[in-house]
One Martini backbone bead per residue (centre of mass of N, CA, C, O) as a GRO file, in nm:
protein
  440
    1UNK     BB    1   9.000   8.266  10.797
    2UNK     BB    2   8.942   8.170  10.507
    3UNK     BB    3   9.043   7.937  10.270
    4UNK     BB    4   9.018   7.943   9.912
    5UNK     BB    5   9.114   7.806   9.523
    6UNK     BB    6   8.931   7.802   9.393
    7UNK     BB    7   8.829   7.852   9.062
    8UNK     BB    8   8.604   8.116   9.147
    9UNK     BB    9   8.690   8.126   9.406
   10UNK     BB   10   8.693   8.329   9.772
   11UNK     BB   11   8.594   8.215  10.012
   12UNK     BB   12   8.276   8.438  10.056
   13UNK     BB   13   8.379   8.449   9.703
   14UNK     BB   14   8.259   8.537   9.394
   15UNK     BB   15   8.386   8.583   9.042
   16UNK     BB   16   8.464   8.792   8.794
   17UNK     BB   17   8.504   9.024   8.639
   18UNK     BB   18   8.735   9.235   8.507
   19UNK     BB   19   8.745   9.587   8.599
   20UNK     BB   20   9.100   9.588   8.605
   21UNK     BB   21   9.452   9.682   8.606
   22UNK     BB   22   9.753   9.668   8.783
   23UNK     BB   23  10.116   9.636   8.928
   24UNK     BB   24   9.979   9.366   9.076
   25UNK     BB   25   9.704   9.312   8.942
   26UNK     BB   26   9.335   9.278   8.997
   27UNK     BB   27   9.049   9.336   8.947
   28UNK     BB   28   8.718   9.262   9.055
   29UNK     BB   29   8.419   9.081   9.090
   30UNK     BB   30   8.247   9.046   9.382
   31UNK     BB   31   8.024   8.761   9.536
   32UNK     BB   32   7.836   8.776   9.806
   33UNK     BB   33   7.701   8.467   9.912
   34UNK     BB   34   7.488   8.574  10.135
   35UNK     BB   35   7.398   8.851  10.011
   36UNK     BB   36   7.452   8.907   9.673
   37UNK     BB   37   7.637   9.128   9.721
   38UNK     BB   38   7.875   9.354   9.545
   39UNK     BB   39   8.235   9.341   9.510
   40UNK     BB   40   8.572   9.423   9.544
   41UNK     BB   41   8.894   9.272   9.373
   42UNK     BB   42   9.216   9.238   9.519
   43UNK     BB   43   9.439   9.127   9.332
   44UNK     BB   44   9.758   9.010   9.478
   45UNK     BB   45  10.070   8.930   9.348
   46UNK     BB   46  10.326   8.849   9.497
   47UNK     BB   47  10.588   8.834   9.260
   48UNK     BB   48  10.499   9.161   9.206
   49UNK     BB   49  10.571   9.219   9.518
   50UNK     BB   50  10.924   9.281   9.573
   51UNK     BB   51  10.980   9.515   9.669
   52UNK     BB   52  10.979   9.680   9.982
   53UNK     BB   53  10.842   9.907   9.920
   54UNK     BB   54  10.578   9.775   9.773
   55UNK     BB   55  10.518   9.654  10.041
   56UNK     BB   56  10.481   9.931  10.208
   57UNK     BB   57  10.268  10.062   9.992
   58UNK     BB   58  10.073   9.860  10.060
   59UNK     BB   59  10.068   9.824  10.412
   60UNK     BB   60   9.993  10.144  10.429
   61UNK     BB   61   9.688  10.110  10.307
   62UNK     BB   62   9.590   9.911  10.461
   63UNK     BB   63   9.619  10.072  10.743
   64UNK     BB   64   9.439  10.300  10.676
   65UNK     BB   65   9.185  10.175  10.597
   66UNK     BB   66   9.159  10.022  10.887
   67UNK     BB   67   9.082  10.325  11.033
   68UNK     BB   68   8.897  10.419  10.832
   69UNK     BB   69   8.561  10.577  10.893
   70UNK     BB   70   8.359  10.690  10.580
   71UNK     BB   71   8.115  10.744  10.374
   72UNK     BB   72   8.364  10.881  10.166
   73UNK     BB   73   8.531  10.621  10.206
   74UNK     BB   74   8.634  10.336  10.127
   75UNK     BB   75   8.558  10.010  10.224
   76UNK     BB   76   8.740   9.754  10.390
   77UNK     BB   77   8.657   9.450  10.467
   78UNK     BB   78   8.883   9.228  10.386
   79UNK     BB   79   9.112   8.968  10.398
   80UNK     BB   80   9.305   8.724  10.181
   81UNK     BB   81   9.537   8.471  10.247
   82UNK     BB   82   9.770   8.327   9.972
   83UNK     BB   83  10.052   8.228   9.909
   84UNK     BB   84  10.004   8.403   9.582
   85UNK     BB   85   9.784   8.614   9.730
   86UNK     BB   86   9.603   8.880   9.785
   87UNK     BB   87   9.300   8.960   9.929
   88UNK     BB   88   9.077   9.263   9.848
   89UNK     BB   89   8.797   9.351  10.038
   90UNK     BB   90   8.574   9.575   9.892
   91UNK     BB   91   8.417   9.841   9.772
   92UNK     BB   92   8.144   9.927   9.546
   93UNK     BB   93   8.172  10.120   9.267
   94UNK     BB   94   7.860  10.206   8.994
   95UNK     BB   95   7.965  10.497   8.855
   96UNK     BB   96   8.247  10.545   8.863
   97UNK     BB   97   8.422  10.824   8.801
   98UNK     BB   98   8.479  11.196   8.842
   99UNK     BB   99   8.574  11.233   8.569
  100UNK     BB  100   8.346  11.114   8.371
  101UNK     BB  101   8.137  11.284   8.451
  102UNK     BB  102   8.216  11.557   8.369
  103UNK     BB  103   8.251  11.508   8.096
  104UNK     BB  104   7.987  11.450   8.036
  105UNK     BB  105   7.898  11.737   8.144
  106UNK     BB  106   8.137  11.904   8.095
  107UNK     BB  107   7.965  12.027   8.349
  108UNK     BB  108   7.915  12.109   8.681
  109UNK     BB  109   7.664  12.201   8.843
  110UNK     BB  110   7.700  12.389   9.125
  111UNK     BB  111   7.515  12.240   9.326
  112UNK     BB  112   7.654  11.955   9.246
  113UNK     BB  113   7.930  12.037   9.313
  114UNK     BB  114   7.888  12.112   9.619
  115UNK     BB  115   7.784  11.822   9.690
  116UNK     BB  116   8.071  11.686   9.618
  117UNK     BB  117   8.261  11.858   9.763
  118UNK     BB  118   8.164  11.800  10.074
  119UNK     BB  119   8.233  11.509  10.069
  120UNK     BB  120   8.501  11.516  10.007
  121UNK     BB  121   8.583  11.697  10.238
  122UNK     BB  122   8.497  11.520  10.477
  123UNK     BB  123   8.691  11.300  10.425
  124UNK     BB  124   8.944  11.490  10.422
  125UNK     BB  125   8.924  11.537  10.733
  126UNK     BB  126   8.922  11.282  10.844
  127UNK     BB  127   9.235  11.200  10.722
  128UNK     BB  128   9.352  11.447  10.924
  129UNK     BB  129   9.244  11.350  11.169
  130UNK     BB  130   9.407  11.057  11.151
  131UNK     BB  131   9.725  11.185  11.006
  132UNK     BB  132   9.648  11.197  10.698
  133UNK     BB  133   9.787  11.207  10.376
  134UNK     BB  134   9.702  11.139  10.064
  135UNK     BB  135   9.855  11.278   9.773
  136UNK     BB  136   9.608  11.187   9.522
  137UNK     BB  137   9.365  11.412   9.459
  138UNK     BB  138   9.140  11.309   9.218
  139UNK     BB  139   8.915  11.228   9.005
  140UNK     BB  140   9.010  10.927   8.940
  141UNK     BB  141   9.020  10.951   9.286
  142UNK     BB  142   8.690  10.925   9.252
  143UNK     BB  143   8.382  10.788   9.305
  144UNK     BB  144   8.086  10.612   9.247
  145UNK     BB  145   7.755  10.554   9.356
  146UNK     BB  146   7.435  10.440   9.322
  147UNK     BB  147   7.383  10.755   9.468
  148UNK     BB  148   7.650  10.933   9.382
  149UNK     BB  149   7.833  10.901   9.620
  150UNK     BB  150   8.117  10.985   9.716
  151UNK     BB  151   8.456  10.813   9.664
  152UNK     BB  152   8.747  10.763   9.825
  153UNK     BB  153   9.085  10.654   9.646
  154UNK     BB  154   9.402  10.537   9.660
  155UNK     BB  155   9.675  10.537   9.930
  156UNK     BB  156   9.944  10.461   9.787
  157UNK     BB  157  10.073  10.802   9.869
  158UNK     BB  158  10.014  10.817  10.143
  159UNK     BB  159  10.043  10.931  10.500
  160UNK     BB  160  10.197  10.949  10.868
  161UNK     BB  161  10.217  11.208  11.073
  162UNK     BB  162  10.247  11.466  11.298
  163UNK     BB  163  10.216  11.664  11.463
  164UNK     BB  164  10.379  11.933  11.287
  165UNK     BB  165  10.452  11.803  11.047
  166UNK     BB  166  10.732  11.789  10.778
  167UNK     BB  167  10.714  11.704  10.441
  168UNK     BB  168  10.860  11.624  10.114
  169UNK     BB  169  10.752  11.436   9.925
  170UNK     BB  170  10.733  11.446   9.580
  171UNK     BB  171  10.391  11.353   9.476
  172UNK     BB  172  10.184  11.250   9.243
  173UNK     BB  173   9.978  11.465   9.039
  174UNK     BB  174  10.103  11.726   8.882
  175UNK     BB  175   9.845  11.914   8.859
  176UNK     BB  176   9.757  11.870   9.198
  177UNK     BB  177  10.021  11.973   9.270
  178UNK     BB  178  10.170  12.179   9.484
  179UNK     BB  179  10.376  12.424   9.515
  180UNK     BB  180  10.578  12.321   9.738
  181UNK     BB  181  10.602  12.012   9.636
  182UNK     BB  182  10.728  12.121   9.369
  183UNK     BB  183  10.951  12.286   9.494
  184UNK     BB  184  11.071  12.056   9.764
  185UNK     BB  185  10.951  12.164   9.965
  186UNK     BB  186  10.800  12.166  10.293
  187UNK     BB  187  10.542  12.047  10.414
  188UNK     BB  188  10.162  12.084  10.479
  189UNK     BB  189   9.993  11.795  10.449
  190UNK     BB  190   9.686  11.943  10.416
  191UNK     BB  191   9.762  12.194  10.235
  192UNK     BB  192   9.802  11.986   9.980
  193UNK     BB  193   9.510  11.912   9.993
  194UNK     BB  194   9.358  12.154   9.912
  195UNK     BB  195   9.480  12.249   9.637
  196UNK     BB  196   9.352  11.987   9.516
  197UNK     BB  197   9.076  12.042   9.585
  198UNK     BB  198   9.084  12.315   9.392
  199UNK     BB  199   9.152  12.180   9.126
  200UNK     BB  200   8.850  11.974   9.178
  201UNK     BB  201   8.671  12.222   9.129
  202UNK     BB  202   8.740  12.356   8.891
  203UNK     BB  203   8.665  12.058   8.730
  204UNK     BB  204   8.386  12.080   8.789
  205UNK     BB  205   8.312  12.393   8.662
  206UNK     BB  206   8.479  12.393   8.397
  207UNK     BB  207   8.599  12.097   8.246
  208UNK     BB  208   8.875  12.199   8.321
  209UNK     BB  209   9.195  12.261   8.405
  210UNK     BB  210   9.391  12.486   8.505
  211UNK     BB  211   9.668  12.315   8.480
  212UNK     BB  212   9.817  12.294   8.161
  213UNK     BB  213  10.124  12.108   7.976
  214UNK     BB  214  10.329  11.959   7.776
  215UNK     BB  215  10.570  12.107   7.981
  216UNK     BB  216  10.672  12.082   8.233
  217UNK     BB  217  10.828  12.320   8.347
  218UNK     BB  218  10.535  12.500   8.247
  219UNK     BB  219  10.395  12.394   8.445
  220UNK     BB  220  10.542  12.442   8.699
  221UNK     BB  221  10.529  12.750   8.658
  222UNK     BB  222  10.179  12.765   8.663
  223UNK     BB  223  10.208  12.684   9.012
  224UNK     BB  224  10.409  12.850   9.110
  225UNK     BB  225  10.190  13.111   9.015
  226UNK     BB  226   9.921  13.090   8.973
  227UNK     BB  227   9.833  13.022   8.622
  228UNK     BB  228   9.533  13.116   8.583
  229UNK     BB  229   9.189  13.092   8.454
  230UNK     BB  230   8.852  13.182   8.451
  231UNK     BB  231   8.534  13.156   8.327
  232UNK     BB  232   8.244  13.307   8.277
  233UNK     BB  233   8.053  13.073   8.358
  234UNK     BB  234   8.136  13.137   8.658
  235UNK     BB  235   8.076  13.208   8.980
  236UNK     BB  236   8.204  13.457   9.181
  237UNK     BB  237   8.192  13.293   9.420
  238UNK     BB  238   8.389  13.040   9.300
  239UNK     BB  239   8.606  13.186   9.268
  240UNK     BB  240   8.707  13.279   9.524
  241UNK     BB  241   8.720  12.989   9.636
  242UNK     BB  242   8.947  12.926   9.423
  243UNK     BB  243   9.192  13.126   9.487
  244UNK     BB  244   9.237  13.047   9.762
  245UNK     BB  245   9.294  12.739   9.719
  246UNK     BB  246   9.517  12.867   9.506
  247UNK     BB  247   9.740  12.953   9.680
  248UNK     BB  248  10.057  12.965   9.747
  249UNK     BB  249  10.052  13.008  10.012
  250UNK     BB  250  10.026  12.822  10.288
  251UNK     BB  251   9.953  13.057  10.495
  252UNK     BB  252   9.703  13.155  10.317
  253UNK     BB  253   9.536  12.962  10.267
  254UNK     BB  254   9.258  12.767  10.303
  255UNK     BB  255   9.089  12.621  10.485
  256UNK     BB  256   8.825  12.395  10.625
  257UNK     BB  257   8.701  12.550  10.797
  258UNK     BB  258   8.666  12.831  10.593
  259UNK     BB  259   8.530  12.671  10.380
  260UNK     BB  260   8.235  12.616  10.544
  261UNK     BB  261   8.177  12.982  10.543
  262UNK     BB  262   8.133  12.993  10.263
  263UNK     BB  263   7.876  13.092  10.042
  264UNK     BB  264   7.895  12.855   9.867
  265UNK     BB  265   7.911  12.596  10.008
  266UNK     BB  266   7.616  12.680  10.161
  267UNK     BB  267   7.392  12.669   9.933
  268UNK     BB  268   7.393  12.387  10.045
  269UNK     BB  269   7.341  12.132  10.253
  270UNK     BB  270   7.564  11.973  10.496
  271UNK     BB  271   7.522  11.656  10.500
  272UNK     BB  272   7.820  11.503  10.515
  273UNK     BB  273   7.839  11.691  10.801
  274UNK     BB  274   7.587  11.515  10.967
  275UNK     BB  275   7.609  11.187  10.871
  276UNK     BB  276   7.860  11.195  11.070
  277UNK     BB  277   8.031  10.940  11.348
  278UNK     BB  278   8.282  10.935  11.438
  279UNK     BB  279   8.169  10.720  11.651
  280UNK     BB  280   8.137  10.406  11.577
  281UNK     BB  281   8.059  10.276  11.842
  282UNK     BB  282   7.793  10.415  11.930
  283UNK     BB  283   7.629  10.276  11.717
  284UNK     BB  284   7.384  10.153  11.629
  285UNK     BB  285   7.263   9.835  11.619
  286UNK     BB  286   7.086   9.617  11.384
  287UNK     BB  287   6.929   9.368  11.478
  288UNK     BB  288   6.804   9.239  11.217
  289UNK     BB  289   7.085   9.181  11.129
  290UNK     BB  290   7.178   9.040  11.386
  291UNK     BB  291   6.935   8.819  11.350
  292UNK     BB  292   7.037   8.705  11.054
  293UNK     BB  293   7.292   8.603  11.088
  294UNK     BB  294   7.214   8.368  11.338
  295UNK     BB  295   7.083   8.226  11.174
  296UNK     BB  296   7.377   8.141  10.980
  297UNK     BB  297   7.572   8.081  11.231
  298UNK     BB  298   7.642   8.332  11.375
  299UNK     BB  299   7.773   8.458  11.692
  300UNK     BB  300   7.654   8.697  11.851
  301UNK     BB  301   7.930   8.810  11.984
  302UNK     BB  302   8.084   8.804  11.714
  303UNK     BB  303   7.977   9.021  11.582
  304UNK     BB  304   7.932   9.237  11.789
  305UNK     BB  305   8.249   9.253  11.841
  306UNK     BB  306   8.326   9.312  11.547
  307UNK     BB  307   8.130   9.600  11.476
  308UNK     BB  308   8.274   9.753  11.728
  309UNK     BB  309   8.581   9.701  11.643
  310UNK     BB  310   8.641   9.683  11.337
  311UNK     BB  311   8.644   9.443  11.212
  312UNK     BB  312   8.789   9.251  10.960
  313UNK     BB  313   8.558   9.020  10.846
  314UNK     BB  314   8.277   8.800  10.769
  315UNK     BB  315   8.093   8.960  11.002
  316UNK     BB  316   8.122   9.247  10.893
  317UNK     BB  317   8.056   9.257  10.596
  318UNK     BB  318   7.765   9.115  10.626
  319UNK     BB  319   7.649   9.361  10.821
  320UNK     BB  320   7.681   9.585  10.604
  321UNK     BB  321   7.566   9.476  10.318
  322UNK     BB  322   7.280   9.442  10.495
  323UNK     BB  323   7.247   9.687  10.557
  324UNK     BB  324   7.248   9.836  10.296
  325UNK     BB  325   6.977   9.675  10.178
  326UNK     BB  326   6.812   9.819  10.409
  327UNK     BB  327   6.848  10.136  10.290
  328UNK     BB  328   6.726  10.031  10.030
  329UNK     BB  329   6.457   9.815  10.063
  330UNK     BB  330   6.545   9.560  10.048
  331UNK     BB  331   6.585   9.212  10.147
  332UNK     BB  332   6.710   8.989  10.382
  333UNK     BB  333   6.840   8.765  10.162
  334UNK     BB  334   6.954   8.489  10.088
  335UNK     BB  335   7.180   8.357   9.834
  336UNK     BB  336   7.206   8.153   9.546
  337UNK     BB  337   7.483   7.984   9.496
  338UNK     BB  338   7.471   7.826   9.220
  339UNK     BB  339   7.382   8.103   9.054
  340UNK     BB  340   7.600   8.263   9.137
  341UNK     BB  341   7.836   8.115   9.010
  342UNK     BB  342   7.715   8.069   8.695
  343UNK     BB  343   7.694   8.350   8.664
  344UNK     BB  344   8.005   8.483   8.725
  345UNK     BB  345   8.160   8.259   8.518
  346UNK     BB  346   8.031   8.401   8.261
  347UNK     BB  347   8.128   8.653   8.294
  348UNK     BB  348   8.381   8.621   8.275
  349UNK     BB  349   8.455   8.446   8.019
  350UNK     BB  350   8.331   8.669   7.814
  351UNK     BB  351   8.531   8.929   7.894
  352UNK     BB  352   8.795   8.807   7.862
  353UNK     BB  353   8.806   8.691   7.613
  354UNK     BB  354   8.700   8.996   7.461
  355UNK     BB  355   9.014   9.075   7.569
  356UNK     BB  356   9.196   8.903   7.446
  357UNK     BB  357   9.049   8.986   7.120
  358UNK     BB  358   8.991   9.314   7.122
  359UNK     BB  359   8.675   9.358   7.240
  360UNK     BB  360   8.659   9.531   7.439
  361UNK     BB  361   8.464   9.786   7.600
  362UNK     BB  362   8.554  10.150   7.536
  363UNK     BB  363   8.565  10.431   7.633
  364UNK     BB  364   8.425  10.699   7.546
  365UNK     BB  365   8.507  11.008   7.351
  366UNK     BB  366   8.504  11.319   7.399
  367UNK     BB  367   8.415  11.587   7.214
  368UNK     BB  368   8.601  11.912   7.230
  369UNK     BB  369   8.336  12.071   7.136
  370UNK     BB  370   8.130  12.006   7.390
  371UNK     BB  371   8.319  12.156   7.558
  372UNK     BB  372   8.446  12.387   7.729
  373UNK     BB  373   8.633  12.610   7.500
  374UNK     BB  374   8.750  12.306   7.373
  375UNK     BB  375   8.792  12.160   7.631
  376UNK     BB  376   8.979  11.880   7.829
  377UNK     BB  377   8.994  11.654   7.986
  378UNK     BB  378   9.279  11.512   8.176
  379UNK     BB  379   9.475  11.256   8.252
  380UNK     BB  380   9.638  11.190   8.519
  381UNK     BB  381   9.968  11.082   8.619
  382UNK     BB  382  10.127  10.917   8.846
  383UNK     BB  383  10.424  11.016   9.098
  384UNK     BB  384  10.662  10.916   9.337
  385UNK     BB  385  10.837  11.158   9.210
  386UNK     BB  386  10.851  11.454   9.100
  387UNK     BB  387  10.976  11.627   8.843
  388UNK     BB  388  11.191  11.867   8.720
  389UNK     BB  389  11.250  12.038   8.429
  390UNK     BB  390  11.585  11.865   8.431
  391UNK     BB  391  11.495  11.573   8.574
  392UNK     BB  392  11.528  11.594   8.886
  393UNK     BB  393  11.474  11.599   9.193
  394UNK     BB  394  11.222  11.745   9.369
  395UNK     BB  395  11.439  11.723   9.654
  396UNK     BB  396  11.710  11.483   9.637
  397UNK     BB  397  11.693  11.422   9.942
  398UNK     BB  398  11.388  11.288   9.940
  399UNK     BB  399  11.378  11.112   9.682
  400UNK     BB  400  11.321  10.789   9.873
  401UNK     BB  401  11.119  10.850  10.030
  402UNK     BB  402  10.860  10.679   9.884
  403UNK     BB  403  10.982  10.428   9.939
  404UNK     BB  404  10.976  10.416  10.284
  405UNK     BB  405  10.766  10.658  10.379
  406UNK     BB  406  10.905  10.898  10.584
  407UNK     BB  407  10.973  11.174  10.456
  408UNK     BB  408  11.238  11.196  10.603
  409UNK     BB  409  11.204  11.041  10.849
  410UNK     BB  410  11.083  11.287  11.100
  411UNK     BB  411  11.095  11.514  10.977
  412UNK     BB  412  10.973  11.860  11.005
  413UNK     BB  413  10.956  12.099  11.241
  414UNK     BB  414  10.790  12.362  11.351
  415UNK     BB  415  11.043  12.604  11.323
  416UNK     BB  416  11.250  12.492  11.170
  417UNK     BB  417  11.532  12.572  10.949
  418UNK     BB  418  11.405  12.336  10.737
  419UNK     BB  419  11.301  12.542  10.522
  420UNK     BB  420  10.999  12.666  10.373
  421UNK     BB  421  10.657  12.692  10.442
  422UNK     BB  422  10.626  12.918  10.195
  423UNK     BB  423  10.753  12.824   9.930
  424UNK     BB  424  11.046  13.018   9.972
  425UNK     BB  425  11.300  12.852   9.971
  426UNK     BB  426  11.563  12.642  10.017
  427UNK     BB  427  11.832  12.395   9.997
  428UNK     BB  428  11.612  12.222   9.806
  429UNK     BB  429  11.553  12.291   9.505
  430UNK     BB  430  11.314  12.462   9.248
  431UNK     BB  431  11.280  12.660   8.991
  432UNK     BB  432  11.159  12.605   8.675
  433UNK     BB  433  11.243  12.729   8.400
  434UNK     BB  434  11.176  12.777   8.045
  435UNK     BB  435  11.450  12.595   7.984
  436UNK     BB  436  11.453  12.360   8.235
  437UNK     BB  437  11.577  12.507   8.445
  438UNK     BB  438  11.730  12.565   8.780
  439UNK     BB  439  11.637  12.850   8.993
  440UNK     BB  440  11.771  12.878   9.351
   0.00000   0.00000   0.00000
């Protein structure tokens, strides 16, 4: 692993403009030198890392992603670790957020939400595939790529199960969180992202969120009761699929199976789980891009075990960018670095600059007469732990779980007498009733 503190570039990557920011440091945009293809750059300060959580929420978001390979999850090319700073290189999606998408089109329309639905649902079936539960799955952690097509995003409170397990932590957005979560109860940590897609289908078919409320109380009674209405100009199929996703028994929702047999989702071909191959290792390596890495100075057997073997090195990298351009139609040329420096540390200093100076860019509001029924798209934001109606955490028990990552310990499992996995009783946490008091 390369390492290197140069100015404008790390590793065998050029850095560019700042693309985000977050509780960690910057995200950039980088160019990689071989390929001349763009990559983001998640810059994490050590300094900024400082908490155990914190430290422990970095390094499980870091091996979910290198565990998980999936056309429609995020791809994380490798790390780059220096005294002050942790760069994570991952894929670049210019599409923006699956919000953003929403808004612009005040709604999206049933056959294209369809075939959003079904990358969603097969990424997420993927992460259940290797016990990993996301429970942060909303449009903003939704992104496109220049294909159009969906990437899940941000592991930051995702977690890992076993067979069998149930989980405690209630966190995540609360819109998007489960009546199980929402009311402190053990959950079957599949079944509340179900929930999650069923209010992410809401939001694409309807253009706006089927539970909110400025009263977090009066929200969390409204998903505690499932009390939503559909809009008449959404057909009845996807009405009664989304009713199921929406089910408080988490006993009775619908799974990811039964949803694949459903009308609606089957009205178009569902592509994103026919072009998926569990095995990453049986894919046909693509010799013309292993005979042009070799040509850069790569050693052949160590690009192809390396891309056997799902390592995240700079020979990983190389052969998936270079994959990439190949899929497009692209030359496999490789880029002149004198340009790329010269082109990305302009673009970086132009950018910051006019950020500094508070004229960056910023996002246009549509106008909520545009939206349908003049509701608005509302960004929903996460917490680790959410909160309910009367400030105490629900669930007080596994308060802490979401700091050290284990959800109470060892969790309970299917069958014992810990909780209600159908999201009624249970000896700690509580239904907010309208005055914000807890009603146990």
């Amino acid at each position: 692993m390369k390492k290197s503190g140069k100015a404008g570039g790390i590793g065998q990557y050029v850095l560019g403009r700042t693309i985000g920011e977050g509780t960690f440091g910057k995200v950039k945009l980088g160019t990689h030198i071989l390929t001349g293809e763009t990559v983001a750059v998640k810059i994490l300060e050590r300094v900024r890392v400082k908490e155990t959580a914190d430290v422990e929420r970095v390094a499980r978001e870091i091996h979910i992603l290198k565990r998980v390979q999936h056309p429609h999850i995020i791809s994380l090319f490798e790390i780059i670790e220096t005294p002050d700073h942790l760069y994570i290189i991952m894929e670049y999606c210019n599409g923006g957020e699956l919000f953003d998408h929403i808004v612009e089109c005040t709604r999206v329309p049933e056959p294209e939400a369809c075939r959003f639905f079904q990358q969603i649902l097969s990424g997420v079936e993927q992460v259940h595939r290797i016990n990993v539960v996301h429970r942060d799955l909303k449009p903003e952690n939704l992104l496109l790529n220049k294909d159009k097509d969906i990437k899940i995003v941000d592991f930051g409170l995702s977690n890992i199960y076993k067979d069998g397990q149930l989980l405690k932590t209630a966190c995540g957005s609360p819109c998007y969180a489960s009546p199980e979560m929402i009311a402190g109860h053990w959950y079957e940590p599949s079944r509340c992202d179900v929930w999650s897609c069923g209010v992410i289908l809401f939001a694409l078919v309807c253009g706006y969120l089927p539970f909110e409320d400025g009263n977090t109380a009066a929200l969390y009674r409204k998903i505690l009761h499932a009390d939503y209405r559909t809009p008449r100009f959404i057909s009845e199929s996807v009405t009664e699929l989304i009713g199921r996703m929406l089910t408080t028994d988490p006993e009775k929702r619908i799974t990811i199976a039964e949803i694949r047999e459903h009308p609606w989702y089957q009205q178009v071909p569902d592509i994103a789980r026919s072009c998926f191959s569990e095995n990453v290792k049986e894919k046909e390596i693509d010799q013309e891009v292993v005979d042009k890495l070799v040509g850069h100075g790569f050693e052949l057997n160590f690009v192809v075990e390396s891309v056997r073997n799902n390592k995240h090195n700079n020979a990983t990298t190389s052969y998936h960018l270079l994959l990439e351009k190949k899929r497009h139609g692209q030359p496999l040329e490789s880029a002149d670095a004198i340009d790329l420096i010269s082109s990305c540390e302009d673009d970086s200093t132009d950018t910051e600059k006019a950020s500094e100076n508070g004229n960056a860019e910023k996002p246009q509001v549509v106008d909520s007469a545009s939206s349908p029924n003049g509701r608005l798209m509302k960004r929903s934001r996460r917490k680790k732990n959410l909160k309910n109606g009367d400030g105490n955490s629900a669930g007080d028990k596994d308060a802490n779980a979401g700091k050290d990552g284990d959800d109470g310990a060892a969790g309970a499992q299917k069958g014992r007498g810990r909780g209600n996995r159908r999201g009624r009783g249970g000896r700690k946490g509580g239904y907010p009733n309208g005055n914000g008091q807890v009603e146990v």
